[in-house]
C-alpha positions in Angstrom: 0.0 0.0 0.0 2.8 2.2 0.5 4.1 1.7 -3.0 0.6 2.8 -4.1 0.7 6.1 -2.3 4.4 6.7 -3.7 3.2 6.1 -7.3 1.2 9.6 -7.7 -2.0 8.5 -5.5 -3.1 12.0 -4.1 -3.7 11.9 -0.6 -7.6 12.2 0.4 -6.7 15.9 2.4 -5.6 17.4 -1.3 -9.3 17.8 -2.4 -10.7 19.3 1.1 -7.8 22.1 1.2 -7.9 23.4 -2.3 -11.7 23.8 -1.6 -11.0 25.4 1.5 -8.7 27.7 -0.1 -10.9 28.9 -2.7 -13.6 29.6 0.3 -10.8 31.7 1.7 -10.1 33.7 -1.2 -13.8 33.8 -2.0 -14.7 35.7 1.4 -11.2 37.8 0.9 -12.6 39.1 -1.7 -16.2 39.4 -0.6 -14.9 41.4 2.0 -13.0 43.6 -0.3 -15.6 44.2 -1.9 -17.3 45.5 0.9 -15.0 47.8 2.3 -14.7 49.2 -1.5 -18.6 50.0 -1.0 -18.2 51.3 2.4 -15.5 53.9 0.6 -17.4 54.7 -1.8 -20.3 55.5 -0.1 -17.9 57.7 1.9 -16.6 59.4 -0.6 -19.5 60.3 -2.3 -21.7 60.8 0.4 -23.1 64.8 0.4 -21.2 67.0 2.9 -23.6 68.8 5.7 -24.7 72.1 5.5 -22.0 74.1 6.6 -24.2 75.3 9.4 -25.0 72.3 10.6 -21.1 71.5 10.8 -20.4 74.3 12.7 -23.3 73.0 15.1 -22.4 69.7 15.7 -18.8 71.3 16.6 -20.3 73.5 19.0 -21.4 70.4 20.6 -18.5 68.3 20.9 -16.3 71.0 22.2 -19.0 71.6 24.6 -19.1 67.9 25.2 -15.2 68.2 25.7 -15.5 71.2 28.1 -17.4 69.3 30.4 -15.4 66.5 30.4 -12.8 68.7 31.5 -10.5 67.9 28.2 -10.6 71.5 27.3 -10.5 74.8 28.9 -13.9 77.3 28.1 -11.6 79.4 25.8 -9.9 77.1 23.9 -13.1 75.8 23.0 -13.8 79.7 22.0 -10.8 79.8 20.1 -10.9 76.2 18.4 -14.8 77.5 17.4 -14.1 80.7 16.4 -11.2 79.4 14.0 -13.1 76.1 12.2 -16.4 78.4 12.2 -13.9 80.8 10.0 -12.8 77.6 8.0 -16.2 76.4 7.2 -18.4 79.2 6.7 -15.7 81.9 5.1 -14.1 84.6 6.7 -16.6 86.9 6.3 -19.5 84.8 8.1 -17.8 84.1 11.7 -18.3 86.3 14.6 -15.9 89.4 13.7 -13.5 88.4 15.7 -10.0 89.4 14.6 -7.7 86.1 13.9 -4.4 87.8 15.7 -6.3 87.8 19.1 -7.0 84.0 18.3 
């Protein structure tokens, strides 16, 4: 019987892994192609309302003052400059960016 197995026989595991390998590579890929979708739909998802931006970081830096993570006037600052940013120089509170 060992003569048998010497003479090319394939051994009864070959069949199970190459099947196993192309399940592998099957959900490697269907997981690629997920996270490709995911991108995209990052990518080309519409951006806020600039507004609305500027709101939501009006919330999380007053999220961050409570939690003690940021002083009251950085929080000013940090807001005055990314309202600035987002909504143009002309649209923020006046405030002059030296005093920043």
């Amino acid at each position: 019987m060992t003569a048998e197995r010497t003479k090319g026989a394939v051994p009864a595991s070959a069949g199970k892994q190459s099947s196993r390998t192309a399940t592998v590579i099957k959900g490697a890929s269907a997981a690629l192609a997920s996270a490709a979708v995911v991108a995209a739909s990052v990518a080309f998802a519409p951006q806020a309302a600039p507004q609305a931006r500027v709101n939501g970081i009006h919330a999380d830096l007053q999220r961050a003052v409570q939690l003690k993570q940021l002083t009251p006037e950085q929080a000013a600052r940090f807001e005055e400059r990314m309202s600035r940013t987002i909504l143009g120089s002309g649209e923020g509170s006046g405030e002059d960016e030296s005093q920043a």
